[in-house]
N, CA, C and O of each residue as an XYZ file, in Angstrom:
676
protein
N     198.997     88.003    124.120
C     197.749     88.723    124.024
C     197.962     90.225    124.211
O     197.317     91.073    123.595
N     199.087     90.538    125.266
C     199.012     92.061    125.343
C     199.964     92.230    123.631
O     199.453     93.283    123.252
N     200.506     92.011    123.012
C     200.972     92.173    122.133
C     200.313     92.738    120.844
O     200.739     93.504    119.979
N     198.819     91.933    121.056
C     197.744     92.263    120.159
C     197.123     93.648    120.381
O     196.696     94.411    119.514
N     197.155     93.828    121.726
C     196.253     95.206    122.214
C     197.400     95.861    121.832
O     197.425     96.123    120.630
N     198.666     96.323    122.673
C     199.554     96.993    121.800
C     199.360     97.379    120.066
O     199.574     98.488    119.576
N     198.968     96.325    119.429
C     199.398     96.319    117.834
C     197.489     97.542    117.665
O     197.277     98.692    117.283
N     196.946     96.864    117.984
C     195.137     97.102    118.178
C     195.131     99.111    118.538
O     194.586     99.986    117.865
N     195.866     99.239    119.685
C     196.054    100.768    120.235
C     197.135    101.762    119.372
O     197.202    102.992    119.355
N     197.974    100.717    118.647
C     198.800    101.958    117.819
C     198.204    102.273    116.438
O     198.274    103.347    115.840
N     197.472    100.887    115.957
C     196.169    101.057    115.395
C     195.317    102.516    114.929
O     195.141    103.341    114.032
N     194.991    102.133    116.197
C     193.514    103.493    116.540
C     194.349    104.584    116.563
O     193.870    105.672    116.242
N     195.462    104.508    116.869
C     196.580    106.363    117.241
C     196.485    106.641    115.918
O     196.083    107.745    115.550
N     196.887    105.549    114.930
C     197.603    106.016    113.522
C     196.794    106.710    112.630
O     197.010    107.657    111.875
N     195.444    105.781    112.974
C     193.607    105.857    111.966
C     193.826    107.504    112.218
O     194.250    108.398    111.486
N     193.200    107.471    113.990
C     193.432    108.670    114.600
C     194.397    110.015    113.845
O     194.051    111.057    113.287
N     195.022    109.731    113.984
C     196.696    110.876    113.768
C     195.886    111.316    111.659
O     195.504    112.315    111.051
N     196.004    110.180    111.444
C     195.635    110.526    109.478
C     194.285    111.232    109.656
O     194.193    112.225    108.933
N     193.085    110.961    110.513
C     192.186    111.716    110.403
C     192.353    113.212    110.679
O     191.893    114.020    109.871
N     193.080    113.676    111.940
C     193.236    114.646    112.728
C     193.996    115.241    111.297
O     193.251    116.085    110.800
N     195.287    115.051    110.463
C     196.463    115.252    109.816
C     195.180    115.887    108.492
O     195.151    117.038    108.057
N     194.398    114.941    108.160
C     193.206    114.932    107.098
C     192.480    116.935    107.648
O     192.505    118.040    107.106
N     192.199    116.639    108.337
C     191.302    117.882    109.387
C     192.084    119.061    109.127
O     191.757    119.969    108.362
N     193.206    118.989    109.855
C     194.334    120.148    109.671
C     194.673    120.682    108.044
O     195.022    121.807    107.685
N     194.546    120.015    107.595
C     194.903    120.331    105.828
C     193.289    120.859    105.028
O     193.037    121.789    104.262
N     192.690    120.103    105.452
C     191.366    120.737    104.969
C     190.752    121.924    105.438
O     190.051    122.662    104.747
N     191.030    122.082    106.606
C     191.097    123.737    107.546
C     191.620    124.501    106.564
O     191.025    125.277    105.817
N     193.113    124.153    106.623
C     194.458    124.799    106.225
C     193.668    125.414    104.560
O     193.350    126.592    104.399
N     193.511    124.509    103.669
C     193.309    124.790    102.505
C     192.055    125.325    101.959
O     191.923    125.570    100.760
N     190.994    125.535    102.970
C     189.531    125.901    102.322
C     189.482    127.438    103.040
O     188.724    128.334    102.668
N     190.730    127.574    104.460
C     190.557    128.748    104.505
C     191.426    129.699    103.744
O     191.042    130.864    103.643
N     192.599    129.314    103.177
C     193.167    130.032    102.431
C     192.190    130.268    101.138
O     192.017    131.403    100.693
N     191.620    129.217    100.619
C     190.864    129.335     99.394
C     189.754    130.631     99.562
O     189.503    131.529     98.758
N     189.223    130.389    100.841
C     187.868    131.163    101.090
C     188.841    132.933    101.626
O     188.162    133.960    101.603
N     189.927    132.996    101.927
C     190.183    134.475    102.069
C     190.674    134.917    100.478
O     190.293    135.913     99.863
N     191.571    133.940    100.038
C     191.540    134.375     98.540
C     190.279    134.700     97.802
O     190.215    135.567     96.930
N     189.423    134.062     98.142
C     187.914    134.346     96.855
C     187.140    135.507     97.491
O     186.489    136.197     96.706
N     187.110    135.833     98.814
C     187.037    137.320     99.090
C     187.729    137.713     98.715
O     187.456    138.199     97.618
N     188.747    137.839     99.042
C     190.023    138.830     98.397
C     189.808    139.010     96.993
O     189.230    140.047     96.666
N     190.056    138.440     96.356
C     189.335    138.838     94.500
C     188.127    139.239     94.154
O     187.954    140.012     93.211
N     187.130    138.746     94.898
C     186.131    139.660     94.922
C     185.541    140.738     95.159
O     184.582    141.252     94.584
N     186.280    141.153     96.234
C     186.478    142.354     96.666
C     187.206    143.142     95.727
O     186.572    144.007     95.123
N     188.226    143.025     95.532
C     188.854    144.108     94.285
C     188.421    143.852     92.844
O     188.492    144.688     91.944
N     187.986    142.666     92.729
C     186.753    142.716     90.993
C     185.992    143.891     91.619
O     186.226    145.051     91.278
N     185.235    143.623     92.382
C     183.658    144.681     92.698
C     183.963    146.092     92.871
O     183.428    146.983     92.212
N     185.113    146.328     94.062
C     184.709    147.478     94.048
C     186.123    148.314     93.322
O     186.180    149.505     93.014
N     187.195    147.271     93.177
C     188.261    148.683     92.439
C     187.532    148.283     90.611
O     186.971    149.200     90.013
N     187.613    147.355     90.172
C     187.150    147.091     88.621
C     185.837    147.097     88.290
O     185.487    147.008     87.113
N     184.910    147.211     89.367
C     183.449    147.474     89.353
C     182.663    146.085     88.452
O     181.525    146.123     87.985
N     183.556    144.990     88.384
C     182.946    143.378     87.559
C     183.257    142.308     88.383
O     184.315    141.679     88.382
N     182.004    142.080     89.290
C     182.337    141.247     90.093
C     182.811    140.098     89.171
O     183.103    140.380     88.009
N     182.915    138.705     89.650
C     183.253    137.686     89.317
C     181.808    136.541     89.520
O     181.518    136.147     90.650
N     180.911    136.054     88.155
C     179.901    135.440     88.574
C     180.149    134.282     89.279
O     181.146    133.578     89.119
N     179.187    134.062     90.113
C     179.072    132.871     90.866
C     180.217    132.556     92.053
O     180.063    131.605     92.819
N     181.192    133.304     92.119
C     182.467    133.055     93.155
C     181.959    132.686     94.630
O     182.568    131.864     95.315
N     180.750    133.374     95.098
C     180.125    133.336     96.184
C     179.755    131.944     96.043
O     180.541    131.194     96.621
N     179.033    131.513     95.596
C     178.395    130.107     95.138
C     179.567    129.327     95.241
O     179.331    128.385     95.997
N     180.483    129.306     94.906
C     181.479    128.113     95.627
C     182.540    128.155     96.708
O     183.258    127.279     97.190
N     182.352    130.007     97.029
C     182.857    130.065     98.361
C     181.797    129.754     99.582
O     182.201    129.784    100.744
N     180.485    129.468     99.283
C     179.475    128.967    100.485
C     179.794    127.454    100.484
O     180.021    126.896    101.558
N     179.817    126.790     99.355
C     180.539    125.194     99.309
C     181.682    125.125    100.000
O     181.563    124.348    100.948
N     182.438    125.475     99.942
C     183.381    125.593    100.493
C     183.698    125.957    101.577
O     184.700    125.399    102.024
N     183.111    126.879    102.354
C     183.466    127.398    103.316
C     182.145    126.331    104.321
O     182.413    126.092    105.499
N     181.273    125.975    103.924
C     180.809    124.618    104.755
C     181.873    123.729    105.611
O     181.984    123.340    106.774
N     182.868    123.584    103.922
C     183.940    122.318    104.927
C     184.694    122.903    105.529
O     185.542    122.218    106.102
N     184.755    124.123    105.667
C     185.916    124.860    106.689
C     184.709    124.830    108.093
O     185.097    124.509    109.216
N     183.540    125.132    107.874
C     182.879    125.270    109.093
C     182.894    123.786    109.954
O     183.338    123.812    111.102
N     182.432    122.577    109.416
C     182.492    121.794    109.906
C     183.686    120.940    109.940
O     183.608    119.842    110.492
N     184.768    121.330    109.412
C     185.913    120.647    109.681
C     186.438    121.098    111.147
O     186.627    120.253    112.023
N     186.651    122.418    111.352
C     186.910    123.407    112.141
C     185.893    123.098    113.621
O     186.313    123.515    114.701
N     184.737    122.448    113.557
C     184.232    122.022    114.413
C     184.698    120.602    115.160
O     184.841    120.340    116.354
N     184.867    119.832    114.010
C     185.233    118.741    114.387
C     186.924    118.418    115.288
O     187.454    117.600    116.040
N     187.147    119.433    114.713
C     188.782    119.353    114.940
C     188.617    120.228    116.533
O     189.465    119.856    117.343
N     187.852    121.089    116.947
C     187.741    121.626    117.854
C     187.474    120.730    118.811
O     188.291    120.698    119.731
N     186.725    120.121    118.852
C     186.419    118.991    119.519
C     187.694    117.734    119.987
O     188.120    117.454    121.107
N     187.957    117.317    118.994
C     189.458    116.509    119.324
C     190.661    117.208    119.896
O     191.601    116.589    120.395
N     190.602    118.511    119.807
C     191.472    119.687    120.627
C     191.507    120.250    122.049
O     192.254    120.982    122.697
N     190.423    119.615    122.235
C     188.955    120.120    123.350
C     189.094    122.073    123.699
O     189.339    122.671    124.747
N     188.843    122.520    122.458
C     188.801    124.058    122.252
C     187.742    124.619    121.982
O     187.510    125.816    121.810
N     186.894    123.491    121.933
C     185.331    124.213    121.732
C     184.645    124.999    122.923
O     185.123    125.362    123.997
N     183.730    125.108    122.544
C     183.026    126.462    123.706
C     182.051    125.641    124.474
O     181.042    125.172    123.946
N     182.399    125.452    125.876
C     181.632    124.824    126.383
C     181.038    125.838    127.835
O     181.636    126.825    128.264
N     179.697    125.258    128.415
C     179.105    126.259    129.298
C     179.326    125.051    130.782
O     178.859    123.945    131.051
N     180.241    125.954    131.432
C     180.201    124.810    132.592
C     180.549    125.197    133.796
O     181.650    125.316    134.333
N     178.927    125.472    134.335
C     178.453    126.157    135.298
C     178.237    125.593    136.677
O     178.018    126.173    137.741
N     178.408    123.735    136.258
C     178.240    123.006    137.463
C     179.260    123.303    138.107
O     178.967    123.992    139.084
N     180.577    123.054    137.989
C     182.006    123.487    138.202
C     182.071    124.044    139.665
O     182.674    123.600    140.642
N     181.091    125.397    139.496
C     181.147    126.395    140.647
C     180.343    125.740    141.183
O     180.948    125.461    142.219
N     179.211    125.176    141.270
C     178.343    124.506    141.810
C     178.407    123.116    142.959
O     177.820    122.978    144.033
N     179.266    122.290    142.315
C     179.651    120.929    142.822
C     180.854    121.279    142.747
O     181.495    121.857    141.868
N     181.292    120.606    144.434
C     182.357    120.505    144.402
C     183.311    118.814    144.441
O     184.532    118.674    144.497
N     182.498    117.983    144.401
C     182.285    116.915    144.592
C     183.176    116.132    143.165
O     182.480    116.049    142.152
N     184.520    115.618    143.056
C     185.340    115.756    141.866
C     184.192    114.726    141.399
O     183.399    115.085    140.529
N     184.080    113.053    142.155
C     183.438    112.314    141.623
C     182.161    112.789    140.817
O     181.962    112.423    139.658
N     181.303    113.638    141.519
C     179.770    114.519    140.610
C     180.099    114.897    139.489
O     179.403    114.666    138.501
N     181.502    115.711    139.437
C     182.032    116.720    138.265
C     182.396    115.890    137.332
O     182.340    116.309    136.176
N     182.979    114.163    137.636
C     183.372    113.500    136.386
C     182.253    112.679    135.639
O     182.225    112.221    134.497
N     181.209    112.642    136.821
C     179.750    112.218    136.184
C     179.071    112.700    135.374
O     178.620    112.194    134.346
N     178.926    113.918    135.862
C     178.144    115.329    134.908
C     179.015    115.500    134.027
O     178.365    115.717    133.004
N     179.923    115.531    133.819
C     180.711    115.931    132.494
C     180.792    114.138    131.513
O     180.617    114.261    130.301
N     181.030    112.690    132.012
C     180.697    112.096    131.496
C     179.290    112.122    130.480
O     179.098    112.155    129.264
N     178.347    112.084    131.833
C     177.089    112.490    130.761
C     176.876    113.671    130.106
O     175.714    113.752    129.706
N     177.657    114.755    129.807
C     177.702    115.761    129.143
C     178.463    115.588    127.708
O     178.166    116.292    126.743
N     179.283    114.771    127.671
C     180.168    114.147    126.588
C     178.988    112.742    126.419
O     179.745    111.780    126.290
N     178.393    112.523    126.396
C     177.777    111.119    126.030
C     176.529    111.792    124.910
O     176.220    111.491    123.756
N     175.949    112.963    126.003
C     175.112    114.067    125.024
C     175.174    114.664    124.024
O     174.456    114.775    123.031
N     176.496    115.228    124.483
C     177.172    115.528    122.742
C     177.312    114.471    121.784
O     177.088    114.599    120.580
N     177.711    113.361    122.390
C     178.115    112.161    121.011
C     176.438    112.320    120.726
O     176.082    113.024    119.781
N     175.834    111.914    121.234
C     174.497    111.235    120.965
C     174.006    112.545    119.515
O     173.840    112.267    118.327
N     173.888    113.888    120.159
C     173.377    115.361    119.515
C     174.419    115.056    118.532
O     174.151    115.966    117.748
N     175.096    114.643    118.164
C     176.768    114.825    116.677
C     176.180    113.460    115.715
O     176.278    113.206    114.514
N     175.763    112.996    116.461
C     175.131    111.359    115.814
C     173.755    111.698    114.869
O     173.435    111.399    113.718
N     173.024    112.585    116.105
C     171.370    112.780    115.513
C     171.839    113.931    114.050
O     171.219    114.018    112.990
N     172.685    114.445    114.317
C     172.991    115.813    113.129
C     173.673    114.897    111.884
O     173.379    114.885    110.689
N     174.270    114.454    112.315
C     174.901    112.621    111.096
C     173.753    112.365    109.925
O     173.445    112.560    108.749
N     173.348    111.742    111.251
C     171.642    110.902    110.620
C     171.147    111.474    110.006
O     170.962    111.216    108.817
N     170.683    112.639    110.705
C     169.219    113.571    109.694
C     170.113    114.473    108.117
O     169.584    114.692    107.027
N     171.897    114.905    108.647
C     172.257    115.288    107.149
C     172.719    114.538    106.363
O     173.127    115.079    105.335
N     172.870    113.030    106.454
C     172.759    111.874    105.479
C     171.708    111.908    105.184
O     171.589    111.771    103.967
N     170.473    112.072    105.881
C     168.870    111.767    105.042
C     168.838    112.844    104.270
O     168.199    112.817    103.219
N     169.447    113.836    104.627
C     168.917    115.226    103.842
C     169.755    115.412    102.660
O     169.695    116.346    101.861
N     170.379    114.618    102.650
C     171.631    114.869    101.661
C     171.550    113.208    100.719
O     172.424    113.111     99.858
N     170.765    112.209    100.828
C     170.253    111.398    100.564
C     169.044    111.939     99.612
O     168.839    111.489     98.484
N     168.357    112.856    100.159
C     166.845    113.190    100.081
C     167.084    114.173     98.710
O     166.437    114.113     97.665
N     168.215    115.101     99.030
C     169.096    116.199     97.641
C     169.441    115.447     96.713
O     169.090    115.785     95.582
N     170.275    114.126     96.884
C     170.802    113.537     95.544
C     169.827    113.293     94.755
O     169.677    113.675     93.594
N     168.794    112.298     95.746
C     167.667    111.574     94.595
C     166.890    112.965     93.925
O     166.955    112.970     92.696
N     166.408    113.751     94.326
C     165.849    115.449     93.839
C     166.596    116.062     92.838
O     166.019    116.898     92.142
N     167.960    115.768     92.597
C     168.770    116.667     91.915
C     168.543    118.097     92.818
O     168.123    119.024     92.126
N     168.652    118.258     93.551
C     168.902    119.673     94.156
C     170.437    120.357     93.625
O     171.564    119.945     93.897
N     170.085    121.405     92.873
C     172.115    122.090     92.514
C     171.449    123.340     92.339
O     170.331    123.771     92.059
N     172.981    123.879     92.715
C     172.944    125.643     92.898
C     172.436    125.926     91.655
O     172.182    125.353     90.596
N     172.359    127.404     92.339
C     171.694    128.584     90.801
C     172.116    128.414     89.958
O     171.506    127.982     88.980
N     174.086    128.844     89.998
C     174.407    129.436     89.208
C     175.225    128.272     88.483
O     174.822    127.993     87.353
N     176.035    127.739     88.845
C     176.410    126.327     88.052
C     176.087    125.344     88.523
O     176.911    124.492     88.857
N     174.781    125.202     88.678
C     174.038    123.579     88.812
C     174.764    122.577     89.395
O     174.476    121.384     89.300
N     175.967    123.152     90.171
C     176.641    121.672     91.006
C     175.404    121.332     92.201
O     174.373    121.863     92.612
N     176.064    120.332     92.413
C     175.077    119.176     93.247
C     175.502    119.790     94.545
O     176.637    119.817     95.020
N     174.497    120.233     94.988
C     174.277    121.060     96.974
C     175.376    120.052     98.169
O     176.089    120.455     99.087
N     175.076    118.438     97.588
C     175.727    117.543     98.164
C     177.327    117.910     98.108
O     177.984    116.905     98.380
N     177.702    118.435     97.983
C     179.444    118.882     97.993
C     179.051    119.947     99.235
O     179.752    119.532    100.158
N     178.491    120.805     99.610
C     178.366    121.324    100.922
C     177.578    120.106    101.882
O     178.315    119.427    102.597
N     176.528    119.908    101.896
C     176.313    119.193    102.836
C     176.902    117.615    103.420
O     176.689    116.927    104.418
N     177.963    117.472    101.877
C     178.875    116.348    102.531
C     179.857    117.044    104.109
O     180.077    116.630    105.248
N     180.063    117.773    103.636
C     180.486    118.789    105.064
C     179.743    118.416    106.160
O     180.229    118.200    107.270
N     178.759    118.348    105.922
C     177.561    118.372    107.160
C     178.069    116.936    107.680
O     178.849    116.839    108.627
N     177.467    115.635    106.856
C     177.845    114.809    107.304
C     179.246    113.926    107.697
O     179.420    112.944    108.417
N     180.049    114.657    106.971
C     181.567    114.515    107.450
C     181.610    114.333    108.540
O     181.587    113.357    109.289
N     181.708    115.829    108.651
C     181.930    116.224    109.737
C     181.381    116.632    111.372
O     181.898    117.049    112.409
N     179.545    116.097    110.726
C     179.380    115.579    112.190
C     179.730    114.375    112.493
O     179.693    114.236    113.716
N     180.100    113.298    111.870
C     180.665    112.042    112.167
C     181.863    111.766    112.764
O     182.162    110.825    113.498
N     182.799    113.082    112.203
C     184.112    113.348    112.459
C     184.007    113.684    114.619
O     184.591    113.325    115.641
N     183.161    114.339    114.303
C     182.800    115.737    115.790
C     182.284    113.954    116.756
O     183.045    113.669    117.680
N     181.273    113.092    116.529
C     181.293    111.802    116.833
C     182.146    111.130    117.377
O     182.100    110.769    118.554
N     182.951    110.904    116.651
C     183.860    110.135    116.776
C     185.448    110.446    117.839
O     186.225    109.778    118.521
N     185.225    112.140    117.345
C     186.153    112.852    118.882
C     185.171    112.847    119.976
O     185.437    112.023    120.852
N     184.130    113.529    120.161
C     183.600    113.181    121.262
C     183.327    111.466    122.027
O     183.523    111.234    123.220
N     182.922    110.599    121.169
C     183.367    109.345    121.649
C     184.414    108.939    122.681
O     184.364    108.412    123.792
N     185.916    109.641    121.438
C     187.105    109.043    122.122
C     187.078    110.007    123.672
O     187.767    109.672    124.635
N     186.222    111.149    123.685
C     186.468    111.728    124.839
C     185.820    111.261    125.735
O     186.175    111.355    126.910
N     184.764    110.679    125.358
C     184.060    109.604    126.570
C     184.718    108.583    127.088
O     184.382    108.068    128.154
N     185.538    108.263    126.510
C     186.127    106.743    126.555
C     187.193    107.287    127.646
O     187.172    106.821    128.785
N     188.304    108.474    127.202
C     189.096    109.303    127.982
C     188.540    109.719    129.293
O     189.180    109.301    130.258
N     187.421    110.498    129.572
C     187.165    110.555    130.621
C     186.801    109.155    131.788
O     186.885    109.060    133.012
N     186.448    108.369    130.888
C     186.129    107.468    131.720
C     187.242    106.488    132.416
O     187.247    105.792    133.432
N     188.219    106.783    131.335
C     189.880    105.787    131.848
C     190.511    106.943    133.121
O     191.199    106.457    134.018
N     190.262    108.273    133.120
C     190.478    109.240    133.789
C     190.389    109.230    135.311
O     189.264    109.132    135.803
N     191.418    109.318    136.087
C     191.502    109.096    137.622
C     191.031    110.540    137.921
O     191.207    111.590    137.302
N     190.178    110.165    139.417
C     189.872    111.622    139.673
C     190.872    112.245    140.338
O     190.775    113.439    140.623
């Protein structure tokens, strides 16, 4: 039986490791994309005075999945910006692993509700045909971002619940 949990836990590392590996490359590649498409735009506009139509329009697509990839991955890093004021407050380790349990349970819950409502909203765009100005792509290529990657931000905060809770004080 422990053989199974073994097989079950290298499992979840591996899922784990390809998602995180997934994260890092999509960072990696939407921010190079998004300094390149400034970068050309910037010297179309102001040294050749012709911008480039629509470039903005798929550097806002784009730079969605850098925003919410970059979130998500922050989170599984634990590099995000957090306010934590109890700290000075309680000194009590057991209080501090409570309050921060339920502080990570909040976040999953708030990463879940942002899930939900940009699947409905992005549900709500497909059936509408909602697409940009300028080449009529479907809005849903940014707001798949949305829901990605609050699912992604989910699913690290989860495992950090789970972590804190295996966590000796």
């Amino acid at each position: 039986m422990k053989k199974n949990n073994k097989d079950s836990i290298k499992a979840k590392s591996t899922a784990l490791d390809f998602l995180v590996k997934c994260e890092e490359i999509t960072i990696f590649t939407t921010g190079v994309f998004i300094t390149f498409a400034i970068f050309i735009q910037v010297v179309l506009r102001y040294v050749f005075s012709t911008p480039l139509f629509g470039l903005e329009e798929i550097a806002l697509l784009v730079v969605s999945w850098f925003y919410f990839t970059g979130a998500a991955y922050s989170v599984y890093s634990k590099s995000y910006i957090k306010a934590d004021i109890l700290s000075l407050i309680v000194k009590s380790p057991r209080i501090r692993k409570l309050f921060n349990i339920v502080s990570l349970i909040l976040s999953t819950v708030a990463t879940l509700l942002l899930f939900f409502y940009g699947l409905k909203y992005a549900t709500w765009s497909n059936r509408a045909h909602v697409v940009t100005p300028h080449f009529l792509m479907s809005v849903n290529f940014g707001f798949g971002a949305l829901v990605v990657g609050s699912l992604l931000m989910s699913l690290h905060f989860a495992l950090l619940v789970q972590e804190e809770i295996k966590r000796k004080i």
